[in-house]
C-alpha positions in Angstrom: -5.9 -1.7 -9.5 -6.3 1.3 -7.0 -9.4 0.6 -4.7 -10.0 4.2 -3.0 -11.2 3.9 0.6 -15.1 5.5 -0.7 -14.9 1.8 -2.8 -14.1 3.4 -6.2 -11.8 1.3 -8.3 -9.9 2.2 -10.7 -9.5 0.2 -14.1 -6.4 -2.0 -13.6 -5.5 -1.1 -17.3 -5.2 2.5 -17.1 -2.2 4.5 -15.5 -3.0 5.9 -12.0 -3.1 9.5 -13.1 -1.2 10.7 -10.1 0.3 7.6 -7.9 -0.1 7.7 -3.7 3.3 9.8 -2.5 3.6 7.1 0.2 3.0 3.3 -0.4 3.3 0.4 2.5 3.7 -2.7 0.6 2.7 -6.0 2.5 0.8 -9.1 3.1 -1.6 -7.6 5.6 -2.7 -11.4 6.7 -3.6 -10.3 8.7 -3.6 -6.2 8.7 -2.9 -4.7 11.8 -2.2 -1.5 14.6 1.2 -1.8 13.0 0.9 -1.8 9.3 -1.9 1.5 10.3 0.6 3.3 12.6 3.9 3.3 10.3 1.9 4.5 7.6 0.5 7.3 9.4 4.1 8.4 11.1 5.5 8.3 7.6 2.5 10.5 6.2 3.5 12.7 8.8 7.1 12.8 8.7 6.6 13.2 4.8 4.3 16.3 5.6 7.0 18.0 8.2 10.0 17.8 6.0 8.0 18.9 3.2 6.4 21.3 4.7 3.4 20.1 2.9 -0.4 20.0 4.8 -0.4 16.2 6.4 -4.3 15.8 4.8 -2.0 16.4 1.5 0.2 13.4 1.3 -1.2 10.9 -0.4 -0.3 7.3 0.7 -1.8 3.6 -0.1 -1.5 0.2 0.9 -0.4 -2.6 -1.6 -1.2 -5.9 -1.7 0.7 -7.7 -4.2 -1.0 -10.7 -5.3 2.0 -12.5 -6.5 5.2 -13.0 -4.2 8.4 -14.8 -5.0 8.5 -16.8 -1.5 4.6 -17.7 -1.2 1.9 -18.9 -3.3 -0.2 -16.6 -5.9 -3.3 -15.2 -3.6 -6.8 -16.5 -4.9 -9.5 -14.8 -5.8 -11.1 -15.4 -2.1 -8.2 -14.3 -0.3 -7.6 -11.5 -1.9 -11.2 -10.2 -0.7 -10.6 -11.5 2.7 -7.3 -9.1 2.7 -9.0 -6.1 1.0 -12.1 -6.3 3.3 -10.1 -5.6 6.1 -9.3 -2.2 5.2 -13.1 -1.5 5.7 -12.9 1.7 3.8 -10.5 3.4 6.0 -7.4 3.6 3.5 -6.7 3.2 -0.4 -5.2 0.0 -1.2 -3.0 -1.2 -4.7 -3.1 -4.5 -6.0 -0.8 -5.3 -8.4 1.2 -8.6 -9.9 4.6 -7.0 -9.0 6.5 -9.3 -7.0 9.3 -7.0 -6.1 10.4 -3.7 -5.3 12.1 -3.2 -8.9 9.0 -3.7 -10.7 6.5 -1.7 -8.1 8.5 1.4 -8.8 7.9 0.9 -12.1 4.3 0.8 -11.6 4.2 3.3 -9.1 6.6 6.2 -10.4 7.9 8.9 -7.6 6.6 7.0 -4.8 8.3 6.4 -1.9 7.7 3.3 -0.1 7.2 2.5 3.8 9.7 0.0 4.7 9.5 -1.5 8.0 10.7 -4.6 10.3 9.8 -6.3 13.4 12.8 -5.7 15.2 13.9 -9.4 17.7 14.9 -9.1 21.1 17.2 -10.9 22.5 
């Protein structure tokens, strides 16, 4: 299911016609500065060594509602998530537990890794 930041959904059993370029994958329980800010450097990063307009990489957050380590998310939390995007980004949802079966959903995407780095 893409949910476009005006609040337009796409049906969840149709092909996106043209997947985000960019997707963050995560939890966002909550969503944060962080999860915001990587996207943003790596929509800009994309658009530098493309040499492509910044406002023309397309990027998303997914939520996957199923994950190998934690329970399935209900119906309730997954509105709690998705409502704190507030209409300020797209956001996936999708049953694909891992990496391996995203990019088959998601063909010639790229997706935002990133880590909270521990200091000693």
């Amino acid at each position: 299911v893409h949910i476009y930041r005006d609040g337009c959904v796409a049906s969840a059993r149709a092909p996106l016609l043209k997947p985000p370029q960019l997707i963050l994958s995560g939890s966002f329980n909550p969503k944060h500065r962080g999860h915001s800010g990587l996207l943003e450097s790596a929509q800009l990063y994309w658009a530098e060594s493309t040499h492509t307009p910044r406002d023309g990489v397309t990027a998303a957050f997914e939520l996957s509602v199923v994950n190998p380590d934690k329970p399935t998310l209900s119906h309730d939390e997954i509105m709690r998530r998705i409502t704190q995007f507030g209409g300020t980004a797209d956001v996936l949802l999708s049953r694909a537990p891992t990496f391996a079966k995203k990019s088959l959903l998601y063909p010639g995407s790229c997706f935002v890794v990133g880590f909270v780095g521990i200091h000693p």
